[in-house]
MIMARPA-789878 format. One line per field, with one value per residue (C-alpha): residue number from 1; residue in one letter; chain; x, y, z. Coordinates in steps of 0.001 Angstrom, whole numbers. Layout:
BEGIN
pos = (NUM; ...)
code = (A; ...)
unit = (A; ...)
px = (X; ...)
py = (Y; ...)
pz = (Z; ...)
END
This chain:
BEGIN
pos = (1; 2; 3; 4; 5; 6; 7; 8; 9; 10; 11; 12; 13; 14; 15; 16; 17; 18; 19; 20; 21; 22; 23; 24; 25; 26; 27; 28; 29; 30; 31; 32; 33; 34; 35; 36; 37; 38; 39; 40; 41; 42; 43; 44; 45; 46; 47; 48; 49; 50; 51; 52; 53; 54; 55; 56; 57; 58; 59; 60; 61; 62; 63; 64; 65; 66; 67; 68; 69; 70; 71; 72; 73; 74; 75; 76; 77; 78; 79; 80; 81; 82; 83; 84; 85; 86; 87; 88; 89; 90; 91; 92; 93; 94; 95; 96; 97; 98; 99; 100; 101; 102; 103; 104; 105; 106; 107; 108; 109; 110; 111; 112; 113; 114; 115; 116; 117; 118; 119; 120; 121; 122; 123; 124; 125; 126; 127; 128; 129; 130; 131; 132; 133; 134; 135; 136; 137; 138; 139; 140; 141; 142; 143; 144; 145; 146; 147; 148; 149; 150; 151; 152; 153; 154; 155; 156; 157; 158; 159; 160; 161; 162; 163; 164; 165; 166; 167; 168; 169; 170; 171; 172; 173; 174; 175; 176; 177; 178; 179; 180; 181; 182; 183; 184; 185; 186; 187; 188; 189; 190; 191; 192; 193; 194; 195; 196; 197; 198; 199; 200; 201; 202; 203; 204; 205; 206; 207; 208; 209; 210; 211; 212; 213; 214; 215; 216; 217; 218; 219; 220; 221; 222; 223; 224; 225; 226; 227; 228; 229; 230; 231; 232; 233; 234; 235; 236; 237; 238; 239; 240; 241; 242; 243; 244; 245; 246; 247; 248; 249; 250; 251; 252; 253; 254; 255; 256; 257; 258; 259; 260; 261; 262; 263; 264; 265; 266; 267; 268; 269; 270; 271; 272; 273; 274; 275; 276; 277; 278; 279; 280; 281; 282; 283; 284; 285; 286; 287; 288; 289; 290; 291; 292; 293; 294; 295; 296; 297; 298; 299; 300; 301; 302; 303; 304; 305; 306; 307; 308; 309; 310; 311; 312; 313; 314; 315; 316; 317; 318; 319; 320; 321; 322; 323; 324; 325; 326; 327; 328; 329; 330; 331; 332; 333; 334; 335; 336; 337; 338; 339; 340; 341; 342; 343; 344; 345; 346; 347; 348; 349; 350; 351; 352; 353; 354; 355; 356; 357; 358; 359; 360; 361; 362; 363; 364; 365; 366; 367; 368; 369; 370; 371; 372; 373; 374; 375; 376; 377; 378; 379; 380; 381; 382; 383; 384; 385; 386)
code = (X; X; X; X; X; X; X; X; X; X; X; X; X; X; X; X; X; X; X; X; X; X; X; X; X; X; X; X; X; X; X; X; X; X; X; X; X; X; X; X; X; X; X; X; X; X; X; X; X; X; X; X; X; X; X; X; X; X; X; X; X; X; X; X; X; X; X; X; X; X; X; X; X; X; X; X; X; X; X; X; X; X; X; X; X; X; X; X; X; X; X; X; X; X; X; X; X; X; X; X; X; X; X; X; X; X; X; X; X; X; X; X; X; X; X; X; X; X; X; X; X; X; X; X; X; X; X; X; X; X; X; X; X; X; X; X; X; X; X; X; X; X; X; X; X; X; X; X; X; X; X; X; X; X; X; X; X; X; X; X; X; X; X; X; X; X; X; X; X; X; X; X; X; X; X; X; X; X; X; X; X; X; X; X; X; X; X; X; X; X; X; X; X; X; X; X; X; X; X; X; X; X; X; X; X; X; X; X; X; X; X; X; X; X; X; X; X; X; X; X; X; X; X; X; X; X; X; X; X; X; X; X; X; X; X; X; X; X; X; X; X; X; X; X; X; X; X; X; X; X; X; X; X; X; X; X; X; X; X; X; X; X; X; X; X; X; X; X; X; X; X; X; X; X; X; X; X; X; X; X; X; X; X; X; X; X; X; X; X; X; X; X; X; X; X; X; X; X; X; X; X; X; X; X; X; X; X; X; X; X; X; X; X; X; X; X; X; X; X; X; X; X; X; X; X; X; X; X; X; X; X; X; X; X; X; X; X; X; X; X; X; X; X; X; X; X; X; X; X; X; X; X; X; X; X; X; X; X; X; X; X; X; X; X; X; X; X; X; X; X; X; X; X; X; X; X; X; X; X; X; X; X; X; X; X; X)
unit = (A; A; A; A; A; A; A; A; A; A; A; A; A; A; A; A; A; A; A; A; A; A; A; A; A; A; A; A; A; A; A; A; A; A; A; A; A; A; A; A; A; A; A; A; A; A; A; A; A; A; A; A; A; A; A; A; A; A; A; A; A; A; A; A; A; A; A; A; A; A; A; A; A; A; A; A; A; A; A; A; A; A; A; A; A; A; A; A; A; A; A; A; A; A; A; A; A; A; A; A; A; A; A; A; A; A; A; A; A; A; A; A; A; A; A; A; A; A; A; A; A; A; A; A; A; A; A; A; A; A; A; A; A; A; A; A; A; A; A; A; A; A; A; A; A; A; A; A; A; A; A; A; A; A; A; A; A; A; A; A; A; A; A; A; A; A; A; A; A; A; A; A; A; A; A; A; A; A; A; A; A; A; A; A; A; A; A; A; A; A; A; A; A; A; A; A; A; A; A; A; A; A; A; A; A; A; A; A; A; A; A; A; A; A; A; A; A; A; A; A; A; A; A; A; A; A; A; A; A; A; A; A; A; A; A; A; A; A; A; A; A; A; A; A; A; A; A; A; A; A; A; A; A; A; A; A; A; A; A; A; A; A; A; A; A; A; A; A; A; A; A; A; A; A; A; A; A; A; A; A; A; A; A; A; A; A; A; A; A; A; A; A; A; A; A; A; A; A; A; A; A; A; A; A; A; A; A; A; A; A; A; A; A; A; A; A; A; A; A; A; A; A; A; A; A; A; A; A; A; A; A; A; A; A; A; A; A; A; A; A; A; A; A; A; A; A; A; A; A; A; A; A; A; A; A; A; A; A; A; A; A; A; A; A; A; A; A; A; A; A; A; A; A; A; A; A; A; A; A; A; A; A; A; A; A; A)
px = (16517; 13882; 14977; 12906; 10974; 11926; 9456; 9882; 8264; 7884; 6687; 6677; 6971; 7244; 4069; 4303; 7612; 6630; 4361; 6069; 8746; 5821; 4753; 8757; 8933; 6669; 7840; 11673; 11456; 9446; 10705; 14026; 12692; 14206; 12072; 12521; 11907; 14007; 15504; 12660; 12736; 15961; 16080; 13525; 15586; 14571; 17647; 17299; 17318; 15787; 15178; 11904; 11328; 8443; 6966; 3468; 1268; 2076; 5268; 6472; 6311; 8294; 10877; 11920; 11528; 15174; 15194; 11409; 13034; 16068; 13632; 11461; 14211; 15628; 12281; 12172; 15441; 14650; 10763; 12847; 14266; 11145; 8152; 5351; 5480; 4003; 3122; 1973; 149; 2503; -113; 1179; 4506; 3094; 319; 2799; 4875; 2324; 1631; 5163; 4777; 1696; 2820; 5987; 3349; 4415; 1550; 616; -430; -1339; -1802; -3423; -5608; -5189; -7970; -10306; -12957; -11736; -10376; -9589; -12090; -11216; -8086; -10112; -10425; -6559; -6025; -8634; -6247; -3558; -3567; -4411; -5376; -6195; -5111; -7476; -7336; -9798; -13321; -15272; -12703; -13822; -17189; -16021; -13665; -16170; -18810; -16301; -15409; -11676; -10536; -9957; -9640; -10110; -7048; -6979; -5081; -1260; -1233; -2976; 72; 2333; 610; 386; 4358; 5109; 3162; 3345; 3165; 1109; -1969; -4797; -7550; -5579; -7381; -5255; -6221; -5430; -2855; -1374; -804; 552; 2983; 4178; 4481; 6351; 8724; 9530; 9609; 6860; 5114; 3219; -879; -1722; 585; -519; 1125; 1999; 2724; 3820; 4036; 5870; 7023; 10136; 7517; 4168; 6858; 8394; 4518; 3791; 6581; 5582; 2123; 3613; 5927; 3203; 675; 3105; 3199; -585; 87; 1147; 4453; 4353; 1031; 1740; 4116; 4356; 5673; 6520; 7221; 9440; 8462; 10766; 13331; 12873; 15238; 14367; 16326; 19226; 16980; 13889; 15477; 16873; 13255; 12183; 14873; 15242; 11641; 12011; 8302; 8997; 10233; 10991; 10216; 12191; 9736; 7342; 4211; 1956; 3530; 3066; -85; -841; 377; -1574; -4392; -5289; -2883; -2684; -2134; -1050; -4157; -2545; -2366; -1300; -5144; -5789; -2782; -4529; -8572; -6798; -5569; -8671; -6499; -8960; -7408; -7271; -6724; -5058; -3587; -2007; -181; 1868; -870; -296; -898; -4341; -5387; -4848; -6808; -9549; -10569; -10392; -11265; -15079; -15832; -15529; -16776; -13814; -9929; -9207; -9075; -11518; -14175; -13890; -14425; -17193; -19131; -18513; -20199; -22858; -21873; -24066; -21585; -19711; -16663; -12882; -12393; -10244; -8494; -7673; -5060; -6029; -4148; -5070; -3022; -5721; -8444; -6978; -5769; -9402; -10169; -7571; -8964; -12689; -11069; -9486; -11996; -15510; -16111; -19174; -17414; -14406; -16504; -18372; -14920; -13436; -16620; -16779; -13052; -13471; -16405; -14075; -11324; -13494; -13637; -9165; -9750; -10195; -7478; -3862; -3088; 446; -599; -3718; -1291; 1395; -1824; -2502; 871; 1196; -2059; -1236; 2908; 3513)
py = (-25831; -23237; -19668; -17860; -14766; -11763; -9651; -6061; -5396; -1754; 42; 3521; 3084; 1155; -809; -1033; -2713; -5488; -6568; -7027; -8804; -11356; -11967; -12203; -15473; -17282; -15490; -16168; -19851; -19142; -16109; -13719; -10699; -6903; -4234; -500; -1033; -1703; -4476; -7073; -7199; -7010; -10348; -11688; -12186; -9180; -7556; -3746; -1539; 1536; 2541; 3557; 7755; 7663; 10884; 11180; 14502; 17592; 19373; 15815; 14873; 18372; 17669; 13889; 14941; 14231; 10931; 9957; 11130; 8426; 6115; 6412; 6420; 3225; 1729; 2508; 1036; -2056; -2154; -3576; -6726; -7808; -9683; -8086; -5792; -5627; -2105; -2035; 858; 4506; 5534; 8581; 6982; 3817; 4800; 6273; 3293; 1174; 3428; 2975; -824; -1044; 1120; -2285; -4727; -5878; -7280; -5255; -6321; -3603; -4830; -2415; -335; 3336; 5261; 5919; 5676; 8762; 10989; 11303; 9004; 9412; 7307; 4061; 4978; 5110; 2012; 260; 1548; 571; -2494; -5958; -7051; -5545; -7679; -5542; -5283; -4225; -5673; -3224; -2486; -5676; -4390; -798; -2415; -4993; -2248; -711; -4310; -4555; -8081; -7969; -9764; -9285; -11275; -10522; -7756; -8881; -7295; -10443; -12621; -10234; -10980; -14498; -14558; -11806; -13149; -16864; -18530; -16033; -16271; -19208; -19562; -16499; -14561; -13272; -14090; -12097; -15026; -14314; -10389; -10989; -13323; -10756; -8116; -10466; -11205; -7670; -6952; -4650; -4649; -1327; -2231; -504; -429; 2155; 1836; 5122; 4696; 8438; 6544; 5170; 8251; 10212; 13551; 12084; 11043; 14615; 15994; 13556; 13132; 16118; 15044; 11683; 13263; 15687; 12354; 10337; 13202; 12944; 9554; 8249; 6558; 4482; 2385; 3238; 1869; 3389; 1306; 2804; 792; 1655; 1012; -860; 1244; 3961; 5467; 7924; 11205; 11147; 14050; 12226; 8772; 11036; 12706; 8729; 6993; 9277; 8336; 5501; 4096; 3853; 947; 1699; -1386; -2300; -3408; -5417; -3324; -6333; -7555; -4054; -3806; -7460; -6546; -3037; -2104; 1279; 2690; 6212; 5357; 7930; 7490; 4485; 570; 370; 1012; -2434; -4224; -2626; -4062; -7770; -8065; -6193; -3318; -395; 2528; 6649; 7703; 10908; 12576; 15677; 16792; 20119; 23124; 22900; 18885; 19169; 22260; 20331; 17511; 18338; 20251; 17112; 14262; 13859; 10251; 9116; 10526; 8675; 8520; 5263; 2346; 357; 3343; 3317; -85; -144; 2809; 896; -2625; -536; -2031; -574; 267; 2798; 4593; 4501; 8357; 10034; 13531; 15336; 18327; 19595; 17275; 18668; 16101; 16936; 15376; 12748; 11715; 12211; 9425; 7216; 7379; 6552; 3368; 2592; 2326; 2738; -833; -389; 1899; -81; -3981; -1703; -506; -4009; -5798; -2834; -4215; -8017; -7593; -5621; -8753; -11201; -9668; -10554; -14116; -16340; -15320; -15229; -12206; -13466; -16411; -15075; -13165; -15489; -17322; -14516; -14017; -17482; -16958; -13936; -13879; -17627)
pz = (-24334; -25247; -24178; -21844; -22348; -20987; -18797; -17402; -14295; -13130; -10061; -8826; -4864; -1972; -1825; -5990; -5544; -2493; -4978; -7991; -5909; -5025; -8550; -9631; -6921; -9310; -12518; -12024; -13363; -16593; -17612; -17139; -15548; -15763; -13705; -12556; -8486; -5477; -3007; -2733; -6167; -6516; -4480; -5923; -9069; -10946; -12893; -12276; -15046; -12855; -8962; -7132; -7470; -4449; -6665; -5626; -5817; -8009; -6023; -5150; -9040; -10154; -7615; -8932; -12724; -13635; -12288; -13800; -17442; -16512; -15706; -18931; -21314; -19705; -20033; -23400; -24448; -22370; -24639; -27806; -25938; -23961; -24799; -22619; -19755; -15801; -14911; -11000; -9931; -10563; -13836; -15063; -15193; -16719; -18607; -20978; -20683; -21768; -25025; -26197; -25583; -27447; -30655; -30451; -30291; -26964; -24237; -21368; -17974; -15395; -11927; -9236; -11223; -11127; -8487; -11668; -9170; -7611; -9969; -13333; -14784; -18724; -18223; -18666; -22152; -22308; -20091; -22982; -26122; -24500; -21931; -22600; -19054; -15861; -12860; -9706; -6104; -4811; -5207; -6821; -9763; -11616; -12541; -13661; -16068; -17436; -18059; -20627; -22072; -20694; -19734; -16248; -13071; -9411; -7749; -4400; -2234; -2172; 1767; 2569; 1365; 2867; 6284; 6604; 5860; 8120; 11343; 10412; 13512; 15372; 13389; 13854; 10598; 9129; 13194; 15646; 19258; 22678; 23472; 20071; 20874; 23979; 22494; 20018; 22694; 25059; 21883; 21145; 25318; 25505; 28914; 28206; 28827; 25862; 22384; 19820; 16117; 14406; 10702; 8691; 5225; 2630; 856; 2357; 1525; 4039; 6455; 6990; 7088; 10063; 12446; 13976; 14912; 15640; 18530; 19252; 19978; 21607; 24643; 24876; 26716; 30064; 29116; 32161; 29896; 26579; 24393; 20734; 17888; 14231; 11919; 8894; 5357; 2799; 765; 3338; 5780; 8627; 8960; 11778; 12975; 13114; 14026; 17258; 17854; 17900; 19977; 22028; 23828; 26593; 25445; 21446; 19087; 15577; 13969; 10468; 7853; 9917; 9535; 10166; 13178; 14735; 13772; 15020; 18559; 18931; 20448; 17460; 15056; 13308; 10053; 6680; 3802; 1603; 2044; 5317; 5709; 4333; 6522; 9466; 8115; 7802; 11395; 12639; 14354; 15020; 12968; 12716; 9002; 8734; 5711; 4693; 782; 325; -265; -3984; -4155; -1989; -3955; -7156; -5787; -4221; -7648; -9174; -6944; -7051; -7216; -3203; -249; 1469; 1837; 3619; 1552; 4166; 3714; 255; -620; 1859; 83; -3231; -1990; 281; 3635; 5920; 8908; 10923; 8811; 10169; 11136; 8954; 9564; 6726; 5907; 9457; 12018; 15247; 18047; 20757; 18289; 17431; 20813; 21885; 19057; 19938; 23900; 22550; 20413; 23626; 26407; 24346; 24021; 22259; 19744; 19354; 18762; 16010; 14423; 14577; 13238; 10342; 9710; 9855; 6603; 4719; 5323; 4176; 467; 435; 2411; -843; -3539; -3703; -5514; -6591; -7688; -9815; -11749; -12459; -13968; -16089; -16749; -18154; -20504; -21500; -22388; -23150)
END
C-alpha cells in the first residue's frame, strides 16, 4: 500500500483554525496531516504539533512572543518530514514559514490571502517568491493576484459552509424565513419581541475592549422586549468576571459556538471588525461594525493602512466590485453606547432603512452562493501535492 503524504496545516486564530479543520475532513483520507491550530482540527484528524497564539496587532504580538518562537521552531522541525504545507491566513507568522519551506523545496499553499488590499502592499512580491498557489476568499483577491502572475483561485468564503451545517434544518434555498426565526427563538425559549446579537470577537484582547460597551448597550434596552444573545467563539473562554457581568442579566443567553444560529434568530447584531461580518451578510442580519485596538496597535495602523475606505468585510468587498449601495455603519476606536444604541433603534423600526441594509447584504451573499470553499481546496490540494 502506497504511503501517504504528509501535510502541515497551520493557522494563527480562531476563524484560521475552523477552516483548516474543514479542509482536514477531506484531506484526512489522502494524506496524514500535522498542523499548529486547535480543537476542530484537532478532531478533524489533524495531529498537533502547535496551539493557536490569537496575536493580532502590535502590543498583542509582543505579548505572545515566547509562544510564536515555540511555534516557529516546531514548524521548522516538522518542514523536513512533510511534503507541502497549508498556511491559512496569520502572514507574518506564515509568510516566514513559507520562506523556510521554499529554501526545502517543499509546496506551498496559502489559503485566505493576507489584507494586501489594505495595508502593506509589497508583500505580494514575497507571497510570489515564495508561494505556489493562492487559494482566495473574497472576490476581488483573484484579480490582484493574476495582475502580478500568481496562480490563484477564488474558492468561496468557508463561513458559508459553516452556515448551512450550523442551521441545517432552519434554512430553505440556503434563505431564512420569519417562520424559520421564530422557530429558532422558540428552540432556545426566547419570547423577547426583539433579539439583538452582540459578538466582542474572537481574540481574548477585542473581547476585554468590548464587554464594557456590551453591558453598557444591553442597559439601553427595555428588558421586558429585548433579549440579548452573545455568542462565544471557538477556543475561547470568557473571564469568571465577565461570564458573571453576562449571567447575571435575566434577558441574556451566552451562546457556545453557534454564531450563525444567533445571528439567524436576531433582528441586528453589534458585531467586532472581522468575519463575523460575513456570517452576519449570509443570513441577511442587519449589522453595527464597531472596532477598537490598544492606542499603540491603531496608531501603528492607521499610518499604514491606506488602501480601503472601509473596515467591515461587507463594505469592503462592496467598494472593491463598485456596488452602488448604502454602507453597514461602522464605529471606530470611539464606541460611544448612546450612538450606537441610536443605530441599533433606526435598524429596528426604520423600515425603509433597514430593507436598504438587508438588500445591501443579500448582493454581497450572492458573490459566496456558488463555491464550496473546502472543497475547492482539497481540489487544489490534490493538483498541487499528489
Amino acid at each position: 500500500m502506497k504511503k501517504k503524504a504528509k501535510l502541515m496545516i497551520v493557522a494563527g486564530e480562531s476563524s484560521g483554525e475552523l477552516y483548516g479543520s474543514l479542509i482536514a475532513h477531506y484531506l484526512k483520507n489522502d494524506f496524514d496531516l500535522i498542523g499548529i491550530g486547535g480543537k476542530y482540527m484537532a478532531d478533524a484528524g489533524v495531529k498537533l504539533i502547535g496551539e493557536l497564539t490569537h496575536a493580532f496587532g502590535a502590543f498583542e504580538a509582543i505579548s505572545k512572543i515566547k509562544k510564536l518562537k515555540e511555534n516557529m521552531k516546531k514548524a521548522d522541525e516538522a518542514l523536513q518530514n512533510v511534503e507541502g504545507v497549508i498556511l491559512i491566513d496569520f502572514p507574518d507568522f506564515n509568510l516566514n514559514l513559507a520562506q523556510k519551506a521554499k529554501k526545502l523545496g517543499k509546496k506551498v499553499l496559502y489559503y485566505v490571502s493576507p489584507q494586501i488590499w489594505a495595508w502593506r502592499k509589497k508583500r505580494i512580491k514575497k507571497i510570489k517568491k515564495v508561494v505556489d498557489f493562492m487559494a482566495v476568499v473574497l472576490p476581488f483577491e483573484e484579480e490582484i493576484y493574476k495582475k502580478e502572475k500568481i496562480p490563484v483561485e477564488f474558492v468561496g468564503h468557508p463561513m458559508f459552509e459553516v452556515m448551512k451545517q450550523e442551521l441545517g434544518l432552519y434554512i430553505q434555498n440556503e434563505s431564512l424565513s420569519l417562520d424559520n426565526k421564530r422557530h429558532i427563538r422558540d428552540k432556545f425559549g426566547i419570547k423577547k419581541e426583539t433579539v439583538i446579537t452582540l459578538m466582542p470577537g474572537s481574540r481574548p484582547s477585542e473581547i476585554k475592549r468590548k464587554i464594557p460597551l456590551m453591558l453598557n448597550l444591553i442597559e439601553k434596552f427595555d428588558k421586558s422586549k429585548t433579549h440579548f444573545i452573545i455568542p462565544k467563539a471557538p477556543n475561547i473562554d470568557f473571564s469568571k468576571q465577565v461570564l458573571k457581568q453576562i449571567t447575571t442579566k435575566e434577558n441574556v443567553t451566552v451562546l457556545n459556538e453557534k454564531s450563525f444560529i444567533a445571528l439567524a434568530m436576531s433582528d441586528v447584531a453589534v458585531i467586532t471588525s472581522g468575519t463575523s461580518t460575513l456570517q452576519s451578510a449570509i443570513v441577511q442580519t442587519p449589522m453595527i461594525v464597531v472596532y477598537r485596538l490598544s492606542p499603540l496597535s491603531y496608531l501603528i495602523g492607521k499610518t499604514i493602512i491606506k488602501g480601503v475606505k472601509h473596515i467591515a468585510l461587507p463594505n469592503v468587498i462592496a467598494d472593491f466590485m463598485n456596488l452602488n449601495h448604502v454602507r453597514i455603519p461602522e464605529f471606530i476606536q470611539k464606541l460611544d453606547a448612546d450612538e450606537i444604541a441610536e443605530e441599533i433603534n433606526k435598524m429596528l423600526y426604520d423600515e425603509y432603512y433597514r430593507e436598504k441594509i438587508i438588500t445591501f447584504l443579500g448582493n454581497i451573499k450572492r458573490y459566496f452562493t456558488e463555491k464550496e470553499a473546502s472543497r475547492e481546496v482539497y481540489k487544489i490540494c490534490k493538483k498541487l501535492f499528489c
